[in-house]
mmCIF file of the N, C-alpha and C atoms, coordinates in Angstrom:
data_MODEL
# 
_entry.id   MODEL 
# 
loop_
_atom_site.group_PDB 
_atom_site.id 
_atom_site.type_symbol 
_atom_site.label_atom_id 
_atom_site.label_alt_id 
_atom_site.label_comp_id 
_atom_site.label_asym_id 
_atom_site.label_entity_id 
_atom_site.label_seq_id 
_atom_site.pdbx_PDB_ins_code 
_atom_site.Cartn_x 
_atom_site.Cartn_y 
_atom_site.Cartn_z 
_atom_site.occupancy 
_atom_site.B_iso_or_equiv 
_atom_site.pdbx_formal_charge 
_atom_site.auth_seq_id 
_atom_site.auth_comp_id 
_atom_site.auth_asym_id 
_atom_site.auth_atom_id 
_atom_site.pdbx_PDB_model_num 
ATOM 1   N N  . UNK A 1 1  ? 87.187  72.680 114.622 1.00 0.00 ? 1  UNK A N  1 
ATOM 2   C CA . UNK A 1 1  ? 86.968  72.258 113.252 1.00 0.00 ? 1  UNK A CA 1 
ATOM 3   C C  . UNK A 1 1  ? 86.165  70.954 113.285 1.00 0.00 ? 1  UNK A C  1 
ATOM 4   N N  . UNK A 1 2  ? 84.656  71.221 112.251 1.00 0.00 ? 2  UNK A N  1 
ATOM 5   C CA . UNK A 1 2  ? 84.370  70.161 112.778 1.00 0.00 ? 2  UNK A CA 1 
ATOM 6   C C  . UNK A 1 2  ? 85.048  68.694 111.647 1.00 0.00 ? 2  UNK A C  1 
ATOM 7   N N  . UNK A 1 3  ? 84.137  67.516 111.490 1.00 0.00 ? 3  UNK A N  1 
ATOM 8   C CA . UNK A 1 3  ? 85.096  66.260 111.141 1.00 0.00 ? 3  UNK A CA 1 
ATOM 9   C C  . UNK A 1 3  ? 84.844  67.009 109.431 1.00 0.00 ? 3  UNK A C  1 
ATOM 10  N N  . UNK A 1 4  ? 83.736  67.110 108.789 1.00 0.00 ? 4  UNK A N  1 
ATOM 11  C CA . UNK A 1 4  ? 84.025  67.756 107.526 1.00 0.00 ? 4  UNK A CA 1 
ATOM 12  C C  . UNK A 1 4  ? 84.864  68.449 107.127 1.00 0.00 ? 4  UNK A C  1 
ATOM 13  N N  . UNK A 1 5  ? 85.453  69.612 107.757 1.00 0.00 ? 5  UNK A N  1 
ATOM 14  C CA . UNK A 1 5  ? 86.057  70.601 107.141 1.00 0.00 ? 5  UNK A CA 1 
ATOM 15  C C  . UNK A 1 5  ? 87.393  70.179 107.808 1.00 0.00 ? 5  UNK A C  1 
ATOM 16  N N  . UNK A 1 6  ? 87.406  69.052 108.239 1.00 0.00 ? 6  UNK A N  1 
ATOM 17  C CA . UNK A 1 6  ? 89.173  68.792 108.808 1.00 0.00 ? 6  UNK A CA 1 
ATOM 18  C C  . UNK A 1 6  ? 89.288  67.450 107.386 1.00 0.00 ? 6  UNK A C  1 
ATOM 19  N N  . UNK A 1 7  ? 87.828  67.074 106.910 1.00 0.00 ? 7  UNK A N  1 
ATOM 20  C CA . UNK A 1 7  ? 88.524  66.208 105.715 1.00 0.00 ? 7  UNK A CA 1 
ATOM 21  C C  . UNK A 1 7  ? 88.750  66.871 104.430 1.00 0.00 ? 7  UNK A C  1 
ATOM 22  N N  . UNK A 1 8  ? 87.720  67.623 104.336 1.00 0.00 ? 8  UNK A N  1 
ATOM 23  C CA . UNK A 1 8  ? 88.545  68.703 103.244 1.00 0.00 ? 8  UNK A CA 1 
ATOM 24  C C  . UNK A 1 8  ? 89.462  68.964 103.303 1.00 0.00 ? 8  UNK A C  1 
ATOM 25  N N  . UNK A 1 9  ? 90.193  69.787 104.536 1.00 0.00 ? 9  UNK A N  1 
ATOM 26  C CA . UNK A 1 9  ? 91.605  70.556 104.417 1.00 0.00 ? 9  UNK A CA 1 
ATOM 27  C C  . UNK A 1 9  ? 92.560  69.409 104.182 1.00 0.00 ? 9  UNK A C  1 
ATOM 28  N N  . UNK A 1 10 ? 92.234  67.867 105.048 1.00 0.00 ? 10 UNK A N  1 
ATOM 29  C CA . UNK A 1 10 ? 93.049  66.904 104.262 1.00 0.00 ? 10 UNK A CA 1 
ATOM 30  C C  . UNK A 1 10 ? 93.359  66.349 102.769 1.00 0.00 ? 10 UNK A C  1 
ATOM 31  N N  . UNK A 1 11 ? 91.995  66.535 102.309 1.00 0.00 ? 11 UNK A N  1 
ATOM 32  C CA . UNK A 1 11 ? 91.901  66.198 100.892 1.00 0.00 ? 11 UNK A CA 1 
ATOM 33  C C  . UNK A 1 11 ? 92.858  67.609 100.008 1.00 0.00 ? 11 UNK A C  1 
ATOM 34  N N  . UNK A 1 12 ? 92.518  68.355 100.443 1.00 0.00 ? 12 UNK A N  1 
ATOM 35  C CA . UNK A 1 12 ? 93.780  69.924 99.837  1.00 0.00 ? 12 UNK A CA 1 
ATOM 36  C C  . UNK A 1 12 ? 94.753  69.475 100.092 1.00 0.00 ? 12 UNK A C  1 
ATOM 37  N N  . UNK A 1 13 ? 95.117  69.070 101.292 1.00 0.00 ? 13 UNK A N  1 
ATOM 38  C CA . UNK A 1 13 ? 96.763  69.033 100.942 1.00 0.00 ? 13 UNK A CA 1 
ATOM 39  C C  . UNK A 1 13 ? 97.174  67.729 100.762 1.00 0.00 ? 13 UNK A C  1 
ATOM 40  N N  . UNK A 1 14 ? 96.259  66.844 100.693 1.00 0.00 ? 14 UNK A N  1 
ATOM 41  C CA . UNK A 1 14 ? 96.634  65.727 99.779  1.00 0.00 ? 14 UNK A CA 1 
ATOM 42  C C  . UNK A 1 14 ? 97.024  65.765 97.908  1.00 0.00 ? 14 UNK A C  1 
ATOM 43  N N  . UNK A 1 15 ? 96.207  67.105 97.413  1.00 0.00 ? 15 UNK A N  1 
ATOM 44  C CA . UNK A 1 15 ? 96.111  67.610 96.280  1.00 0.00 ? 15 UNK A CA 1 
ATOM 45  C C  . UNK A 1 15 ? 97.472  67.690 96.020  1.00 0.00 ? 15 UNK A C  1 
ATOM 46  N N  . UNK A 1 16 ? 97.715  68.664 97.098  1.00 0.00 ? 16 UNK A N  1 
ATOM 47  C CA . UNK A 1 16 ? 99.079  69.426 97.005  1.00 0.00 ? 16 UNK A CA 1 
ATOM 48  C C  . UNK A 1 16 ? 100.553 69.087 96.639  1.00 0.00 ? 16 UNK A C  1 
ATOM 49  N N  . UNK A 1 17 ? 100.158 67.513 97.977  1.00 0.00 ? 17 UNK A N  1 
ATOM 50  C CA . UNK A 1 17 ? 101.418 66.767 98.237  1.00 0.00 ? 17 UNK A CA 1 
ATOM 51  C C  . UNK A 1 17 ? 101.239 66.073 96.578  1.00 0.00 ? 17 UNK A C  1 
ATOM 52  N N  . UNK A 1 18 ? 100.413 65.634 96.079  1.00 0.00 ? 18 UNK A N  1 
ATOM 53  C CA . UNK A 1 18 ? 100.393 64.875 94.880  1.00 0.00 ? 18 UNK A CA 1 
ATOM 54  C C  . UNK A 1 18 ? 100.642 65.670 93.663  1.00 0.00 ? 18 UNK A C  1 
ATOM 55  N N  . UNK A 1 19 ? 100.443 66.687 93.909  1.00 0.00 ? 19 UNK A N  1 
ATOM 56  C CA . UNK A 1 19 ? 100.897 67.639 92.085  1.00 0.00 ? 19 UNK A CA 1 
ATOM 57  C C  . UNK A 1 19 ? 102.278 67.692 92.826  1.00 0.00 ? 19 UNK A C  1 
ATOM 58  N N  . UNK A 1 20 ? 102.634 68.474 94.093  1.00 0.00 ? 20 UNK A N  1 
ATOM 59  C CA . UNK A 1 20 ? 104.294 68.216 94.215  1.00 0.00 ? 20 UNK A CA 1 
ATOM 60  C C  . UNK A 1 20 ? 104.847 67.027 93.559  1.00 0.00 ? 20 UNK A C  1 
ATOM 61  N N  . UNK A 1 21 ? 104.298 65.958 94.017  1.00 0.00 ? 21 UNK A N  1 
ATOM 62  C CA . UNK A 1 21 ? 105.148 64.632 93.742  1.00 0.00 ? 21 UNK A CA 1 
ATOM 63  C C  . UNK A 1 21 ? 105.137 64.496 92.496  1.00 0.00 ? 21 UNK A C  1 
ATOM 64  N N  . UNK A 1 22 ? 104.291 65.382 91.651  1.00 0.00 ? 22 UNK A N  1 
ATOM 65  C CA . UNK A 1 22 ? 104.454 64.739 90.311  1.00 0.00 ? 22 UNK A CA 1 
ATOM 66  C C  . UNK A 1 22 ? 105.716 65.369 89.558  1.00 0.00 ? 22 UNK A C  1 
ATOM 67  N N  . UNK A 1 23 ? 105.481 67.071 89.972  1.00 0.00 ? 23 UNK A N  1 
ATOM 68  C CA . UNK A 1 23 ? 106.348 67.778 89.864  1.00 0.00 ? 23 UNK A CA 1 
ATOM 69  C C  . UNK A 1 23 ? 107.656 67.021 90.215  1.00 0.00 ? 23 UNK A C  1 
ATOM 70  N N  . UNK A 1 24 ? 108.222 66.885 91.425  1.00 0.00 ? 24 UNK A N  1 
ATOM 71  C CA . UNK A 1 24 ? 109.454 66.303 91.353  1.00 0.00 ? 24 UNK A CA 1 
ATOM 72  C C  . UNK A 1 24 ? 109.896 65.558 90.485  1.00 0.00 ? 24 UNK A C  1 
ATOM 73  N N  . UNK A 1 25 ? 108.907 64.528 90.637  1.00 0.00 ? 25 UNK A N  1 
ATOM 74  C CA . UNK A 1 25 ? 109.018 62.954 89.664  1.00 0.00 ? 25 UNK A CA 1 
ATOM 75  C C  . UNK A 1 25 ? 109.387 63.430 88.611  1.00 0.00 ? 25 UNK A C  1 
ATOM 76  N N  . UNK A 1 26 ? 108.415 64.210 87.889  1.00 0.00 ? 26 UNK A N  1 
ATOM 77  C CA . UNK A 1 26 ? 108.761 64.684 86.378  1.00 0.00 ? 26 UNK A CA 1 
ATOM 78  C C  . UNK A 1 26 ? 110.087 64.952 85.794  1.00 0.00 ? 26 UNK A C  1 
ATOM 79  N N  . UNK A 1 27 ? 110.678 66.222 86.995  1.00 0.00 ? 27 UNK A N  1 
ATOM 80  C CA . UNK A 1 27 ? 111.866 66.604 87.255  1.00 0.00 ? 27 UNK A CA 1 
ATOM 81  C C  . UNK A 1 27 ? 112.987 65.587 87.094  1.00 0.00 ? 27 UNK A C  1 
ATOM 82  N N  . UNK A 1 28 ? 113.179 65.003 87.904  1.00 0.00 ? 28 UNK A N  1 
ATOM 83  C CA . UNK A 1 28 ? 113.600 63.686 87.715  1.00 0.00 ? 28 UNK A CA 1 
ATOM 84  C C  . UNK A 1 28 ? 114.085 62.778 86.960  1.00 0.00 ? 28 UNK A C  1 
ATOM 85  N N  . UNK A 1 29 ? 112.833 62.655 85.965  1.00 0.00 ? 29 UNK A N  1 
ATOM 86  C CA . UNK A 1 29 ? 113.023 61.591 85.356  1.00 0.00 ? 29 UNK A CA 1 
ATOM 87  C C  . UNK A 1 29 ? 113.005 62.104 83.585  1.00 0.00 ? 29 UNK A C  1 
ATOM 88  N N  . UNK A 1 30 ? 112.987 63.148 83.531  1.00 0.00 ? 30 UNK A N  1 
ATOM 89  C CA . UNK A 1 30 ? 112.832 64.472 82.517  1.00 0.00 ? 30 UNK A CA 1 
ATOM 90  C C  . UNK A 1 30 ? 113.900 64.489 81.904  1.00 0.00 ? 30 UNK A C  1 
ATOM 91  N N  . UNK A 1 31 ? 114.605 64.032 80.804  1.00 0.00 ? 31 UNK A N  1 
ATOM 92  C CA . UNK A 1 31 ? 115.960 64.023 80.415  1.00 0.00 ? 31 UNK A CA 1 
ATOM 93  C C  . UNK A 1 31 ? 116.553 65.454 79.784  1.00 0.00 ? 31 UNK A C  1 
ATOM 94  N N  . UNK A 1 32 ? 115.671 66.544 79.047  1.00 0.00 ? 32 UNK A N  1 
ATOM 95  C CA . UNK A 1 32 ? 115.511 68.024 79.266  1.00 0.00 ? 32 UNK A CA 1 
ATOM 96  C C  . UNK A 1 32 ? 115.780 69.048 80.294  1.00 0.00 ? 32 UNK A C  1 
ATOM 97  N N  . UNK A 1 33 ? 115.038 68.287 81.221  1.00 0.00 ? 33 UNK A N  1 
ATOM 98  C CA . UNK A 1 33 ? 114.970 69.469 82.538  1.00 0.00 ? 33 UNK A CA 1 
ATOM 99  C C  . UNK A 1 33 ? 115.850 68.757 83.439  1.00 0.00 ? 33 UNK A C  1 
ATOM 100 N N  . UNK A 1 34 ? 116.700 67.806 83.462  1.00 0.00 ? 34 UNK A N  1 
ATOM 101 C CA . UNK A 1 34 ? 117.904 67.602 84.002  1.00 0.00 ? 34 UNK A CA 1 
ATOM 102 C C  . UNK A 1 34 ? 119.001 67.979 83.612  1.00 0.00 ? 34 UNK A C  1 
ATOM 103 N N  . UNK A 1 35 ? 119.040 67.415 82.136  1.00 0.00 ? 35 UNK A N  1 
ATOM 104 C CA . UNK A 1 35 ? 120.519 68.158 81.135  1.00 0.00 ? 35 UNK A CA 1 
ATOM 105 C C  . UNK A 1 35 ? 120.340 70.036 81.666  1.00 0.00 ? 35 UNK A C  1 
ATOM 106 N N  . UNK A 1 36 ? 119.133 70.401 81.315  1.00 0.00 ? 36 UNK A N  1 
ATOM 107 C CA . UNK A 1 36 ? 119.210 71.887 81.014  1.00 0.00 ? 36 UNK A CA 1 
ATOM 108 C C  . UNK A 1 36 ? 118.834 72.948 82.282  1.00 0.00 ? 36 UNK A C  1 
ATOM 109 N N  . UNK A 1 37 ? 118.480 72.103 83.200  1.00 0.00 ? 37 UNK A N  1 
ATOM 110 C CA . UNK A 1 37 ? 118.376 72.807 84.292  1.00 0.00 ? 37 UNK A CA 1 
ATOM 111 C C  . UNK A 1 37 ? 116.854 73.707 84.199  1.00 0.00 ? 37 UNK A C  1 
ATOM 112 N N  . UNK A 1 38 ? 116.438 73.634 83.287  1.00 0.00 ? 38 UNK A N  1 
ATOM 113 C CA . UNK A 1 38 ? 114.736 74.452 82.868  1.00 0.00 ? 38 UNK A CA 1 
ATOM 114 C C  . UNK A 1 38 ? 114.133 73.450 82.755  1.00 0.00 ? 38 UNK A C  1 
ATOM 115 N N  . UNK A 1 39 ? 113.079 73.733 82.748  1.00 0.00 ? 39 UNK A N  1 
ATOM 116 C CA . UNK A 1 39 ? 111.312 73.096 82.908  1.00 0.00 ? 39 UNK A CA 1 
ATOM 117 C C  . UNK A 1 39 ? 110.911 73.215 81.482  1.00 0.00 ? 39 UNK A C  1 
ATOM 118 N N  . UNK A 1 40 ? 110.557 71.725 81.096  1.00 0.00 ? 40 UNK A N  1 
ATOM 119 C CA . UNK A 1 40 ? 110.156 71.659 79.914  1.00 0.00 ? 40 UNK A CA 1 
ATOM 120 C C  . UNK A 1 40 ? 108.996 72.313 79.787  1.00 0.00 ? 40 UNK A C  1 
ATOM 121 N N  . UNK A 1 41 ? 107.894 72.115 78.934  1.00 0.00 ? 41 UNK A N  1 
ATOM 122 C CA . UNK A 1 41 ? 106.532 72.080 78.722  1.00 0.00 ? 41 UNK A CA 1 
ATOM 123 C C  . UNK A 1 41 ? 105.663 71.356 79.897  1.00 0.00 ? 41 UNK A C  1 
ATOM 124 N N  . UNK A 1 42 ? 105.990 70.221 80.051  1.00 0.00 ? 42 UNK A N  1 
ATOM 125 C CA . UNK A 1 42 ? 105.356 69.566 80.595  1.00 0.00 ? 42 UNK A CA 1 
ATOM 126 C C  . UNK A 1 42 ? 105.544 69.606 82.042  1.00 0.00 ? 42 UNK A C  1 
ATOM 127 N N  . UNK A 1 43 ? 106.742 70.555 82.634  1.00 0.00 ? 43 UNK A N  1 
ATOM 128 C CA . UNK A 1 43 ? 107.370 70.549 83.837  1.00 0.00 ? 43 UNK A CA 1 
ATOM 129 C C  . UNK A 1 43 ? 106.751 71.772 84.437  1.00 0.00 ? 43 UNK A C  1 
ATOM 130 N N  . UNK A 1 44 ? 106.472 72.693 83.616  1.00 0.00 ? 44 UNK A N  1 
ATOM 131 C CA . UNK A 1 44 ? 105.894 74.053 83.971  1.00 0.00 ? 44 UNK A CA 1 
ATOM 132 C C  . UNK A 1 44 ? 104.456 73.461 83.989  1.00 0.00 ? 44 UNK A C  1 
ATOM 133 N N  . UNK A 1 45 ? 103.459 72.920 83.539  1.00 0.00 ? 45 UNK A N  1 
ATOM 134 C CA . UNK A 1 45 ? 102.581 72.574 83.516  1.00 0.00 ? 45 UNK A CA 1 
ATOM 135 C C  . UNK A 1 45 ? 102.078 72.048 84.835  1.00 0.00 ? 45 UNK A C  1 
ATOM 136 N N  . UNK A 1 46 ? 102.425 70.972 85.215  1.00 0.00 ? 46 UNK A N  1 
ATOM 137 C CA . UNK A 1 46 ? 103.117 70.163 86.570  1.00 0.00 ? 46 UNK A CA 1 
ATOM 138 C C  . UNK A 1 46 ? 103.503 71.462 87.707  1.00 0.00 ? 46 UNK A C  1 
ATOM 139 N N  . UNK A 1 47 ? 103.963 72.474 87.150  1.00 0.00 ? 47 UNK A N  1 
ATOM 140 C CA . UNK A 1 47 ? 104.409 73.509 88.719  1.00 0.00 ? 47 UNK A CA 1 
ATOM 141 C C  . UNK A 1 47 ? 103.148 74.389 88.731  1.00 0.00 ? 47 UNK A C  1 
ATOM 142 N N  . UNK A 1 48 ? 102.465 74.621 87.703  1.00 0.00 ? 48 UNK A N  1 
ATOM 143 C CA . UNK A 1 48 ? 101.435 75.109 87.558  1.00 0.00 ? 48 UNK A CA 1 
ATOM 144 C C  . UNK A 1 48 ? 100.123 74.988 88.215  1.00 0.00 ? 48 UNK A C  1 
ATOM 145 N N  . UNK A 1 49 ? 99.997  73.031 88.455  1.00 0.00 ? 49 UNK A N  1 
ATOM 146 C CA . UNK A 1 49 ? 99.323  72.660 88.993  1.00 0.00 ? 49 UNK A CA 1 
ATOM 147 C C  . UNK A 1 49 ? 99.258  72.745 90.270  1.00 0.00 ? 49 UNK A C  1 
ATOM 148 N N  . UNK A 1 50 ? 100.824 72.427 90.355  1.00 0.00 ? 50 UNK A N  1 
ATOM 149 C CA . UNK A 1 50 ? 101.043 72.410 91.994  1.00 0.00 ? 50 UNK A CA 1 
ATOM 150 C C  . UNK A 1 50 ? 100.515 73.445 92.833  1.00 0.00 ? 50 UNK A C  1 
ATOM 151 N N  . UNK A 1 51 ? 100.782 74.715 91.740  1.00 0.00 ? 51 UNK A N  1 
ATOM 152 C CA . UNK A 1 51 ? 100.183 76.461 92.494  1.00 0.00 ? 51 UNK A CA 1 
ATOM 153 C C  . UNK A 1 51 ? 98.850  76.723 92.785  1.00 0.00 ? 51 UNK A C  1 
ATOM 154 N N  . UNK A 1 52 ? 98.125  75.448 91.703  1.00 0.00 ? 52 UNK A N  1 
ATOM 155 C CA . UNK A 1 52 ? 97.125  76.398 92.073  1.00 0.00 ? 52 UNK A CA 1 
ATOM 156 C C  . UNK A 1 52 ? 96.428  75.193 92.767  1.00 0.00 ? 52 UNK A C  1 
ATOM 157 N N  . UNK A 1 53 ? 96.983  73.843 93.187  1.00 0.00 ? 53 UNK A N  1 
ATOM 158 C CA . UNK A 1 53 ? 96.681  73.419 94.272  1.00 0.00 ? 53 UNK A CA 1 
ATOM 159 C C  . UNK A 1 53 ? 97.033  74.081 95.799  1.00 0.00 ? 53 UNK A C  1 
ATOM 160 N N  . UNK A 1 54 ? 98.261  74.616 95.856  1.00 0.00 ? 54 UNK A N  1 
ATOM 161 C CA . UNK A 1 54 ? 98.598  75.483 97.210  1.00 0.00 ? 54 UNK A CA 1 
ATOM 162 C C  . UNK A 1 54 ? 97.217  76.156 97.152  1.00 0.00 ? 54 UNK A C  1 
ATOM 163 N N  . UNK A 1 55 ? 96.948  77.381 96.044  1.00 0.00 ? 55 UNK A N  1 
ATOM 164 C CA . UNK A 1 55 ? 96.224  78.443 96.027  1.00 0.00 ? 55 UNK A CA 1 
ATOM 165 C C  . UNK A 1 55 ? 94.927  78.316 96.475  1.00 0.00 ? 55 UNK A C  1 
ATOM 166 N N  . UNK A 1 56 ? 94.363  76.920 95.919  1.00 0.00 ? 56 UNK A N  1 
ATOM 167 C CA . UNK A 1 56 ? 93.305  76.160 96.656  1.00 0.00 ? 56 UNK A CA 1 
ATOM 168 C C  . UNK A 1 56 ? 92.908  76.206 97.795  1.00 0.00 ? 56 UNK A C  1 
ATOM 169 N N  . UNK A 1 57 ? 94.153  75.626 98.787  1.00 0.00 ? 57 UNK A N  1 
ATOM 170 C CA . UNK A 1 57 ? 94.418  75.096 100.188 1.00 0.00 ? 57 UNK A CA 1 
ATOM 171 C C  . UNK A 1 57 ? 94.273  76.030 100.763 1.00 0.00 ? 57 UNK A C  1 
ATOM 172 N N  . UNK A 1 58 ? 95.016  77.476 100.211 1.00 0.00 ? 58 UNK A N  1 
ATOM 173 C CA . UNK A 1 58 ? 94.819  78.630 100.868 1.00 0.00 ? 58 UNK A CA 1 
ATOM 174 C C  . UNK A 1 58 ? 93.800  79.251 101.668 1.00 0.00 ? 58 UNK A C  1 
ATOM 175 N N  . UNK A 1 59 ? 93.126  79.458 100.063 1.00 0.00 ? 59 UNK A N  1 
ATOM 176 C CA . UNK A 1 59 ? 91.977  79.872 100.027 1.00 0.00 ? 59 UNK A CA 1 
ATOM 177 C C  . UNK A 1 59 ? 90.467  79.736 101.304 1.00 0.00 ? 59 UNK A C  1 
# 
């Protein structure tokens, strides 16, 4: 792999790790999706991202 395409695949799963983290965070700190155990609006949105950052990385 040369040094380009090893900084891309870093920059993907830097994507990744960062919509995760938001996801959690959200989770977290979400007074909805703690009481209720579901994903608000804004929590599904956030897992949404996260997917199609994986889907990205995949790719």
């Amino acid at each position: 792999m040369n040094g380009q395409v090893q900084a891309q695949r870093q920059a993907g799963e830097a994507a990744v790790q960062a919509a995760y983290a938001a996801f959690i965070r959200h989770t977290q700190l979400c007074a909805p999706c703690r009481k209720t155990g579901a994903d608000c609006a804004a929590a599904v949105a956030l897992r949404q991202a996260w997917r199609d950052a994986k889907s990205e990385v995949a790719a």
